[in-house]
DRENTORLO-466728 format. One line per field, with one value per atom (N, C-alpha, C, O): residue number from 1; residue in one letter; atom name; x, y, z. Coordinates in Angstrom, 1 decimal, always signed. Layout:
N
pos <- c(NUM	...)
code <- c(A	...)
site <- c(CA	...)
x <- c(X	...)
y <- c(Y	...)
z <- c(Z	...)
//
This chain:
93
pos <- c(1	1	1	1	2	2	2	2	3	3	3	3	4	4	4	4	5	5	5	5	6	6	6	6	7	7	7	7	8	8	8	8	9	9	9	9	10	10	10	10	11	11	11	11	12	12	12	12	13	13	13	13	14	14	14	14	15	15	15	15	16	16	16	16	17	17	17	17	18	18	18	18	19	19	19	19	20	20	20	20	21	21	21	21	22	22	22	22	23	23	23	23	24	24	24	24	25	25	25	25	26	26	26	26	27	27	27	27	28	28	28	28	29	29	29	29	30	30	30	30	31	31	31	31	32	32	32	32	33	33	33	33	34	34	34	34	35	35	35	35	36	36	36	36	37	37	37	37	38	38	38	38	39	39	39	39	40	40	40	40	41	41	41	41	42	42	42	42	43	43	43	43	44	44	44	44	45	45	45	45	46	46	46	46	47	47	47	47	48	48	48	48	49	49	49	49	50	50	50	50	51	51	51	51	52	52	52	52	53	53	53	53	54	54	54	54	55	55	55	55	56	56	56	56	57	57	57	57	58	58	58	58	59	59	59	59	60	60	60	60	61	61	61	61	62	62	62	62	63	63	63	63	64	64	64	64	65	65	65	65	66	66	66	66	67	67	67	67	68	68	68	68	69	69	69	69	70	70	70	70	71	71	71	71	72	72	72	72	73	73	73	73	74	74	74	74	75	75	75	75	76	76	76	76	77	77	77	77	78	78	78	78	79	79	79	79	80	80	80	80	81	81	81	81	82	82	82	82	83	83	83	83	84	84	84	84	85	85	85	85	86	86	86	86	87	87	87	87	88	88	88	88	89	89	89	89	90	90	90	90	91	91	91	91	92	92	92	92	93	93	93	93)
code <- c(X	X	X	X	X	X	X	X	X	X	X	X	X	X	X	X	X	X	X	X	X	X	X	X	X	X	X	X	X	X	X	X	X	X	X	X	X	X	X	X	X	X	X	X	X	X	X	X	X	X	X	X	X	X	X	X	X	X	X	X	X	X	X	X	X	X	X	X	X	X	X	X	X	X	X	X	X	X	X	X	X	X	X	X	X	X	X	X	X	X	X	X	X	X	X	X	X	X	X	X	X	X	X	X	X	X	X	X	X	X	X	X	X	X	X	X	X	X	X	X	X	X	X	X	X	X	X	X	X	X	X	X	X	X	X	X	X	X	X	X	X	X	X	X	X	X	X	X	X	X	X	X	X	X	X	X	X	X	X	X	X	X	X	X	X	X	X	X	X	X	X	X	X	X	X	X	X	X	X	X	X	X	X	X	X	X	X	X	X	X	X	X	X	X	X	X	X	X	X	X	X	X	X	X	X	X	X	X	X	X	X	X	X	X	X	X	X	X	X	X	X	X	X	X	X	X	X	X	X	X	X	X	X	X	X	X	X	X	X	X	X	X	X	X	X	X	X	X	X	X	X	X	X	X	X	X	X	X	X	X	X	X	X	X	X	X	X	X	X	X	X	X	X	X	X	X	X	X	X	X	X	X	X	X	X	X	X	X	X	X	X	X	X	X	X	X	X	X	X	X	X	X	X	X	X	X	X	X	X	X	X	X	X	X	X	X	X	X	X	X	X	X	X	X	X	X	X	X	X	X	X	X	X	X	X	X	X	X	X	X	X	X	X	X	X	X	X	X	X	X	X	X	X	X	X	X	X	X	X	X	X	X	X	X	X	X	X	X	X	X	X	X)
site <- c(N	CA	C	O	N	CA	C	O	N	CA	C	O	N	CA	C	O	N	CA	C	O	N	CA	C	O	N	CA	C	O	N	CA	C	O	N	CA	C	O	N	CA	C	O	N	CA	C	O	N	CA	C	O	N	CA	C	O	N	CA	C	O	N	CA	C	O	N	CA	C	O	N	CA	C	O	N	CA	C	O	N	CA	C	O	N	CA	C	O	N	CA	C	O	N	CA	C	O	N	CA	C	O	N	CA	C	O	N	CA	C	O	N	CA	C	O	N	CA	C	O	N	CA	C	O	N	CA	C	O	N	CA	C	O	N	CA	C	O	N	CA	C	O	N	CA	C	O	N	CA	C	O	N	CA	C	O	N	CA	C	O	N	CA	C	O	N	CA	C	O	N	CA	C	O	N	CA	C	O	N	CA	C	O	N	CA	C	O	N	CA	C	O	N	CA	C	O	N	CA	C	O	N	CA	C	O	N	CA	C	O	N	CA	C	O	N	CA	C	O	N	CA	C	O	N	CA	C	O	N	CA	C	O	N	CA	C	O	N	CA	C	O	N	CA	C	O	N	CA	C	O	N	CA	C	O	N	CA	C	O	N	CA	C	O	N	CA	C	O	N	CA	C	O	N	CA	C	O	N	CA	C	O	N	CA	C	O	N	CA	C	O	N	CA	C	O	N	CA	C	O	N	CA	C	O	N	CA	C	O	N	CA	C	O	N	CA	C	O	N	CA	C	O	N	CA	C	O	N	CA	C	O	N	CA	C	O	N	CA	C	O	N	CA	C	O	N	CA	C	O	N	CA	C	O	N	CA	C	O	N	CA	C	O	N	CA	C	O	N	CA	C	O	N	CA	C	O	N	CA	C	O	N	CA	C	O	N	CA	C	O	N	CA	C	O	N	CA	C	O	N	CA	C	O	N	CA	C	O	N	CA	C	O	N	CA	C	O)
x <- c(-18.4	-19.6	-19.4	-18.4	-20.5	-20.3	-21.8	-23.0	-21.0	-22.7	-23.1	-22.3	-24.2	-25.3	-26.2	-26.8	-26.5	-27.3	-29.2	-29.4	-29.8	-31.4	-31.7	-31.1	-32.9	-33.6	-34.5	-34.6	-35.7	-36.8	-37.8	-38.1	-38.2	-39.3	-40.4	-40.7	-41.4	-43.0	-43.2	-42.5	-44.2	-44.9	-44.2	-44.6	-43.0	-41.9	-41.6	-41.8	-41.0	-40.8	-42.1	-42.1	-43.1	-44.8	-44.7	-45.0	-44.5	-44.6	-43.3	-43.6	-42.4	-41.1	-40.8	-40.2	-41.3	-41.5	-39.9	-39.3	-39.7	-37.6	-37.6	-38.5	-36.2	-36.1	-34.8	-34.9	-33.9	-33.3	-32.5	-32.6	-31.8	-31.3	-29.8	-29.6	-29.2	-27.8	-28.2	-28.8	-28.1	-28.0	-26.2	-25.4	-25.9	-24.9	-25.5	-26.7	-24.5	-24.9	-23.9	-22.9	-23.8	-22.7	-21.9	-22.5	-20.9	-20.3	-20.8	-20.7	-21.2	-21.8	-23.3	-23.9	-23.7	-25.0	-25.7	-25.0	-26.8	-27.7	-28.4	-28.4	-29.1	-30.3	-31.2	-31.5	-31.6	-33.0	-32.7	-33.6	-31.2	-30.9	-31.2	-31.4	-31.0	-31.1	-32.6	-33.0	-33.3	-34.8	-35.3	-36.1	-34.8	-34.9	-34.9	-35.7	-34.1	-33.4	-34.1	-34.2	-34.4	-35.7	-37.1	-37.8	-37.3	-38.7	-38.7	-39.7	-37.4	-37.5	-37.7	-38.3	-36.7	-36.7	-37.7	-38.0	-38.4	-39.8	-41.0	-41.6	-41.3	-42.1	-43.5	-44.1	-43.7	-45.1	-44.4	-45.2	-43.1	-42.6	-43.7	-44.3	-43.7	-43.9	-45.9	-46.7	-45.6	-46.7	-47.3	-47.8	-47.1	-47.2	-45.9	-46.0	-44.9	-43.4	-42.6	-42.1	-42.4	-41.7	-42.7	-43.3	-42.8	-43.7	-42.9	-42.0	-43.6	-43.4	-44.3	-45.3	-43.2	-42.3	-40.8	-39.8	-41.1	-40.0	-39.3	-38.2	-39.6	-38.7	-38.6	-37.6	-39.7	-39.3	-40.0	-41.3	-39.5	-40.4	-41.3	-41.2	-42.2	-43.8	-43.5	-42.8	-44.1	-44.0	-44.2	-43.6	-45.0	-45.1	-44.1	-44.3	-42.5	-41.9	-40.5	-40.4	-39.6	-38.3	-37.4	-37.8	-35.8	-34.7	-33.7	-32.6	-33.7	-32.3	-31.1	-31.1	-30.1	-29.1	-28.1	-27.8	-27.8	-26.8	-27.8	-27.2	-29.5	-30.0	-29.7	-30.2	-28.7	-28.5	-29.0	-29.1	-29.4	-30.1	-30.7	-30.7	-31.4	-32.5	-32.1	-31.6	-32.3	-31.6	-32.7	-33.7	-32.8	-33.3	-33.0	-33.5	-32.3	-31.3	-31.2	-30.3	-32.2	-32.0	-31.1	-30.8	-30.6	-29.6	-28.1	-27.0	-28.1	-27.2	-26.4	-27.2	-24.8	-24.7	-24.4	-23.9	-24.8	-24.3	-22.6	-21.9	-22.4	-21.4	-21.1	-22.0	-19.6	-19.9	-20.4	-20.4	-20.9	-21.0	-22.5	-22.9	-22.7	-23.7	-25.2	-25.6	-25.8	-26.7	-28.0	-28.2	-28.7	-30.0	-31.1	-31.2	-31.9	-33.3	-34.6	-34.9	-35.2	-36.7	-37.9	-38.7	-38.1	-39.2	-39.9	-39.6	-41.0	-42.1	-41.4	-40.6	-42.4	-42.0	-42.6	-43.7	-42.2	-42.9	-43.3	-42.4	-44.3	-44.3	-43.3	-42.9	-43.3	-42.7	-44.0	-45.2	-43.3	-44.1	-43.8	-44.5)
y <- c(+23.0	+23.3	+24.4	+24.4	+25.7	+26.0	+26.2	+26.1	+26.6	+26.7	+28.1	+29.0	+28.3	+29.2	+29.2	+28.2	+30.5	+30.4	+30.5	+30.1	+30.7	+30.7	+30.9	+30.3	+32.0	+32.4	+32.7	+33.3	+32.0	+32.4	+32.9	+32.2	+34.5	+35.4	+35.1	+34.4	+35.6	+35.7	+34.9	+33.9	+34.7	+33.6	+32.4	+31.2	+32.8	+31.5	+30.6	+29.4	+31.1	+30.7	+29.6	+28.5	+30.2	+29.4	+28.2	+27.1	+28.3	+27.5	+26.3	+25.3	+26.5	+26.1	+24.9	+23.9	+25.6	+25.1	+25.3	+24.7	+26.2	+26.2	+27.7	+28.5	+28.0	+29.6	+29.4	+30.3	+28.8	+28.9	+27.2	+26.1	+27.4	+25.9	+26.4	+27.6	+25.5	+25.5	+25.1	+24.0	+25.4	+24.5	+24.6	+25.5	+23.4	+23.0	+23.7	+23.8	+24.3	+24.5	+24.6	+25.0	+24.4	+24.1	+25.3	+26.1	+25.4	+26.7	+27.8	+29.0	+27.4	+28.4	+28.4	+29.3	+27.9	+27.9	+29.4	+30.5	+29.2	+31.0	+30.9	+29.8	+31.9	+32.6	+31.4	+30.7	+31.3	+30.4	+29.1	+28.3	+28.7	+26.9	+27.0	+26.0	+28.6	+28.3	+27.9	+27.1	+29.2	+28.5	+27.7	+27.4	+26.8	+25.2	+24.4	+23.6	+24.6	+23.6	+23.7	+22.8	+25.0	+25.2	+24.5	+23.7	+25.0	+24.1	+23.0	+22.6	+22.0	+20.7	+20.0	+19.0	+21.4	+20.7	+21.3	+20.6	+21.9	+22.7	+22.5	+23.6	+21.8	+22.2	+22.9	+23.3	+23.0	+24.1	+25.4	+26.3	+25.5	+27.1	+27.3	+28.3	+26.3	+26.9	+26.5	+25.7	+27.8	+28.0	+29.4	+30.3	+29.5	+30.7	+31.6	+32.7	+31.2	+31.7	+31.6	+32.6	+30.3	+30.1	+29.5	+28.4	+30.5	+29.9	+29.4	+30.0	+27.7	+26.9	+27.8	+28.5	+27.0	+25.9	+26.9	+26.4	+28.2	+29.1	+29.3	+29.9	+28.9	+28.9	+30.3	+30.9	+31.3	+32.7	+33.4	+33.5	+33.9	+34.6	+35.4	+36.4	+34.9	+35.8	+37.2	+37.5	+37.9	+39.3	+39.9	+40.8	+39.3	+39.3	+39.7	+40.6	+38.9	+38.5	+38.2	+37.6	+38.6	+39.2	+38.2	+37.3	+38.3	+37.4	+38.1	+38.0	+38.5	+39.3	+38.7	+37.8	+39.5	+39.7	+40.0	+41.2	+39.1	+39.4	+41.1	+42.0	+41.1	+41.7	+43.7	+44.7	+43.4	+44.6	+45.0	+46.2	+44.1	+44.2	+43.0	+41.9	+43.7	+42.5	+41.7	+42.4	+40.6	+39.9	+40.4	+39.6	+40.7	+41.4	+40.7	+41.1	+39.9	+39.2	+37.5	+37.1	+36.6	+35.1	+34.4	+33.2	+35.4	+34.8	+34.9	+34.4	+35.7	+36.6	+35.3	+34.4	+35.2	+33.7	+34.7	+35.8	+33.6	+33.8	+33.3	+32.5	+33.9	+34.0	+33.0	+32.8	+32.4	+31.4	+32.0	+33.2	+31.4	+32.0	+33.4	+34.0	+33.3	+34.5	+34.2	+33.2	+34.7	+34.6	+35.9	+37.1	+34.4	+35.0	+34.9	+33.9	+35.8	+36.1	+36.2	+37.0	+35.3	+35.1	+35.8	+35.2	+37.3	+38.1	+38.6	+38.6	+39.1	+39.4	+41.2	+41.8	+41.6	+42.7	+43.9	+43.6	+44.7	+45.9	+47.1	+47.6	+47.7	+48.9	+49.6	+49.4	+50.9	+52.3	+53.0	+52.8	+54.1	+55.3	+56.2	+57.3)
z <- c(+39.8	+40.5	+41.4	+42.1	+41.6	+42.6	+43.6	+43.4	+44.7	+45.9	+45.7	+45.5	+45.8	+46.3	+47.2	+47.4	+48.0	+49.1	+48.8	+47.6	+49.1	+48.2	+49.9	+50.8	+49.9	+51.0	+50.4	+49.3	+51.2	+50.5	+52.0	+53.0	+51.7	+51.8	+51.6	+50.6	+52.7	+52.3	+52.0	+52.3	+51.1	+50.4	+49.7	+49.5	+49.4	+49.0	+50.3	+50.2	+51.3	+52.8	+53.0	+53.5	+52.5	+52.9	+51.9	+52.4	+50.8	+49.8	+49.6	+49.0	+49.9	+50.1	+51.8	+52.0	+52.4	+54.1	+54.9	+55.8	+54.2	+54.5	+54.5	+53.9	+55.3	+55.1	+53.9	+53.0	+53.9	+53.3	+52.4	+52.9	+51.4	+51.2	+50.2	+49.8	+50.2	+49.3	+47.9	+48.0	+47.0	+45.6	+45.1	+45.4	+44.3	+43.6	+42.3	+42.1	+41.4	+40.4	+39.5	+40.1	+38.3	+37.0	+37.4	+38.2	+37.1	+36.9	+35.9	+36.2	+35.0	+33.6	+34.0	+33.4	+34.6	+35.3	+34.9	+34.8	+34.7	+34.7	+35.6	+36.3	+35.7	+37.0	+37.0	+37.9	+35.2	+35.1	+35.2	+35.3	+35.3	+35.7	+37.3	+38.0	+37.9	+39.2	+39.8	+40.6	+38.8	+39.0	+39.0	+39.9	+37.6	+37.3	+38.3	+38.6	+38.9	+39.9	+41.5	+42.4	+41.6	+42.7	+42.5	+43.2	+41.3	+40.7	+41.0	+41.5	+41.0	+40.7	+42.6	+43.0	+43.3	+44.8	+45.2	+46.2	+45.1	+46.0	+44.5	+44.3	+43.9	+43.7	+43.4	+42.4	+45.3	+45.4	+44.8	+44.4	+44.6	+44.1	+42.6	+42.4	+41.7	+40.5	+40.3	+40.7	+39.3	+39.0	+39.7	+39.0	+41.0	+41.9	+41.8	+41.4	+42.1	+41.9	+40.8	+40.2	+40.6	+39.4	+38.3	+38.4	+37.2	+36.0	+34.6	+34.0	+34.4	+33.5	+32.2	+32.0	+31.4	+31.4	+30.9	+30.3	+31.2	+30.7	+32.0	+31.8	+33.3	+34.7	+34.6	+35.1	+33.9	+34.9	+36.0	+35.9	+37.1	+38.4	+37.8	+37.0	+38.4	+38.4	+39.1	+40.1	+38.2	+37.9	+39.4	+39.7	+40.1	+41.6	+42.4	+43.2	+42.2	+43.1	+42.5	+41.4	+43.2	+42.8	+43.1	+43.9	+42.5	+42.7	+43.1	+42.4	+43.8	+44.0	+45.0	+45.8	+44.6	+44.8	+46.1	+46.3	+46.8	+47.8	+48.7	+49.3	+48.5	+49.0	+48.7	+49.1	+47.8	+46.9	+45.6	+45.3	+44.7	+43.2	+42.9	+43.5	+41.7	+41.7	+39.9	+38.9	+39.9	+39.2	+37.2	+37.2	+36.8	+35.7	+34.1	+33.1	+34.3	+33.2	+33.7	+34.4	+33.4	+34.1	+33.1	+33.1	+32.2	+30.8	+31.9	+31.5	+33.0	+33.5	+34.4	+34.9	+34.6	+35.7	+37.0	+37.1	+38.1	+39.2	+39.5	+38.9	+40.7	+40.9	+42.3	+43.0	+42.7	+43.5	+44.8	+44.7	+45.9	+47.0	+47.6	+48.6	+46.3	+46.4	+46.8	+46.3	+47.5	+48.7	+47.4	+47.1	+47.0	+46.3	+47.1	+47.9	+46.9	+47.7	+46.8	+45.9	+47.3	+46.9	+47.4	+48.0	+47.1	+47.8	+47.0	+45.8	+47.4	+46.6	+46.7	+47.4	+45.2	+44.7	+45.7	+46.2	+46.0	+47.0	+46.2	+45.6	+46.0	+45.4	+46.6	+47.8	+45.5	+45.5	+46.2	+46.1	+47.0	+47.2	+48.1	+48.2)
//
């Protein structure tokens, strides 16, 4: 098993009622078990954030990465220790 950090931004922060939480996750774990596993503790996340029944982020709103990249690949695993962020997408300009 390892830990992960989950911060959730904007509208997730609202929907969630938490700034942030720990999840346990398999070791071989992917992005989209991590979603899974948000779905299941926050609920209000899906449907707005997380869309069923494929557990992927609405096109809205981003997963990124230790606040450096954005997760693009939910086939992709995380790594132990790593601090994911739940924010909505920002245009460019």
């Amino acid at each position: 098993m390892m830990k992960l950090i989950v911060e959730f931004l904007g509208p997730s922060r609202r929907l969630a009622q938490t700034r942030e939480t720990t999840l346990e996750v398999a070791d071989q774990a992917t992005f989209r078990d991590v979603l899974c596993q948000l779905a299941t503790r926050y609920p209000a996340l899906v449907g707005t954030i997380i869309l069923p029944p494929t557990f992927e982020i609405s096109p809205a709103f981003m997963l990124n990465i230790d606040g450096r990249q954005a997760v693009d690949d939910l086939t992709a695993h995380p790594a132990e220790g790593q601090h994911l962020i739940i924010m909505v997408m920002e245009a460019g300009g």
